[in-house]
C-alpha positions as CSV (number, residue, x, y, z in Angstrom):
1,X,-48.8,50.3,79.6
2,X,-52.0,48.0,78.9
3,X,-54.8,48.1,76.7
4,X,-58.3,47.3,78.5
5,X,-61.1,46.2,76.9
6,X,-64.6,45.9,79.1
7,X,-67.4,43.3,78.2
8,X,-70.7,42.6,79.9
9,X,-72.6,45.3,80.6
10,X,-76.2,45.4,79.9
11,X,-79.9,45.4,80.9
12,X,-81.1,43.9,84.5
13,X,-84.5,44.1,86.4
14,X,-83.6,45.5,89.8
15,X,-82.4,42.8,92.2
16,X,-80.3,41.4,90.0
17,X,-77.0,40.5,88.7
18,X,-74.1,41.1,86.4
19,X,-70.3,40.5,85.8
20,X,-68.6,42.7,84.6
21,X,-64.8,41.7,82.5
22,X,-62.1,43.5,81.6
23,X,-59.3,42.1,79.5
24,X,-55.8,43.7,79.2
25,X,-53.2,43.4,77.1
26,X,-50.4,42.4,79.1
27,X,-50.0,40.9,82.0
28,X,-51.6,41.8,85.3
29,X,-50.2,40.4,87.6
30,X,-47.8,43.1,88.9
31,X,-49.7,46.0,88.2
32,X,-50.0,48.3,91.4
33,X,-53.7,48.8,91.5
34,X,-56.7,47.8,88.9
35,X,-59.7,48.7,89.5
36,X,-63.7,49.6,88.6
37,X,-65.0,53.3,88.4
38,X,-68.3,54.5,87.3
39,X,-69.8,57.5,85.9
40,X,-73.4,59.0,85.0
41,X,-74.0,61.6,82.7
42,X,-73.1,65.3,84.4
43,X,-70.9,63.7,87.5
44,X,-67.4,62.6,88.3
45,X,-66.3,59.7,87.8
46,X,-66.8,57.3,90.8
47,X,-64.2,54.6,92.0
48,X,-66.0,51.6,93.1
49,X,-64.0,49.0,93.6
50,X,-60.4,48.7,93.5
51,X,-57.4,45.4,94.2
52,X,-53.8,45.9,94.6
53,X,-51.0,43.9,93.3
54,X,-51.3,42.2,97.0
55,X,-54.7,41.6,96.6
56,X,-56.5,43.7,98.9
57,X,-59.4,44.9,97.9
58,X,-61.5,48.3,98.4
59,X,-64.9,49.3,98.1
60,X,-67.2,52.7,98.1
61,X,-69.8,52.6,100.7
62,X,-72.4,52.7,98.1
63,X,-71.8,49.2,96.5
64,X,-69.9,46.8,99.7
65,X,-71.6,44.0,100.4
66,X,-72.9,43.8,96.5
67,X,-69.7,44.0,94.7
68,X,-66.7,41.8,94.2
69,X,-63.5,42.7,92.4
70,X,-61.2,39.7,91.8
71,X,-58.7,39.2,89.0
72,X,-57.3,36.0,86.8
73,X,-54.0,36.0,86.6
74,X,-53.6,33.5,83.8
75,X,-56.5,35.4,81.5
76,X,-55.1,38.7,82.3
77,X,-58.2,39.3,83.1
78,X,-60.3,42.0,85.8
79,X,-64.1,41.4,86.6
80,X,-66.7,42.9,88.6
81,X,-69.5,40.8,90.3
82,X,-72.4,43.2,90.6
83,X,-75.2,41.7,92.8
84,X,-78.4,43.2,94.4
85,X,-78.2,45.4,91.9
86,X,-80.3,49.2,91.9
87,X,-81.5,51.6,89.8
88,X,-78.9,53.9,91.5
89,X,-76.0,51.4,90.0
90,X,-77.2,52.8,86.6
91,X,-73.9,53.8,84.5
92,X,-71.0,53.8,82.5
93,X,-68.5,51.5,84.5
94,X,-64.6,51.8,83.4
95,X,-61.8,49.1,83.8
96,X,-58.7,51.4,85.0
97,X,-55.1,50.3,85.5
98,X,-52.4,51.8,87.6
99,X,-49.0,51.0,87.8
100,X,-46.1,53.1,90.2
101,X,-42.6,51.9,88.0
102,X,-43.3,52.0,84.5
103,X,-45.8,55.2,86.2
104,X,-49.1,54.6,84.1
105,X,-52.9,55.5,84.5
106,X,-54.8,53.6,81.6
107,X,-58.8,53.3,81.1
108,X,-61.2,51.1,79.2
109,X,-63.4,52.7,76.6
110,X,-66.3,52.0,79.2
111,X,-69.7,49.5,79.4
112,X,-73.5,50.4,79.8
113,X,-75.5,49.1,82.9
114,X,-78.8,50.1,83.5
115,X,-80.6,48.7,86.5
116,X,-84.5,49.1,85.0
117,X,-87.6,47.5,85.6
């Protein structure tokens, strides 16, 4: 399975922007579906982005239309472009990997957003 490792998380006025990275250590190419999940203190975990192998992308309700997932290939790399961003977006996102054949579920160690005037 691969390592992830997320970068760029930080302080923004509301309105603003952020990209999120995530860099594995393998390739990613193949793997069955990556993804971005978020949680606050006393909540579950939140999926809010996801793109498969095929490149189809998915997003919660709460962030489409502000969001985009996309992946490098040649980095092995995973980002997240926040934009429009609210107080409500305020959390710990997660880089997460799942693969069907090796079967695998692997997560980042997490980064700090917080949307804040």
């Amino acid at each position: 399975q691969v390592q992830l490792v997320e970068s760029g998380g930080g302080l923004v006025q509301p309105g603003g922007s952020l990209r999120l990275s995530c860099a594995a250590s393998g390739s990613i190419f193949s793997i069955s579906v990556m993804g971005w999940a978020r949680q606050v203190p006393g909540k579950q975990r939140e999926l809010v982005a996801t793109i498969t192998a095929g490149s189809t992308t998915n997003y919660a309700d709460s962030v489409k239309g502000r969001f985009t997932i996309s992946r490098d290939g040649a980095k092995n790399t995973l980002y997240l472009q926040m934009n429009s961003l609210k107080p409500e977006d305020t959390a710990v996102y997660y880089c997460n990997a799942r693969n069907i054949l090796p079967t695998y579920n692997s997560w980042g160690q997490g980064t700090q957003v917080t949307v804040s005037a």
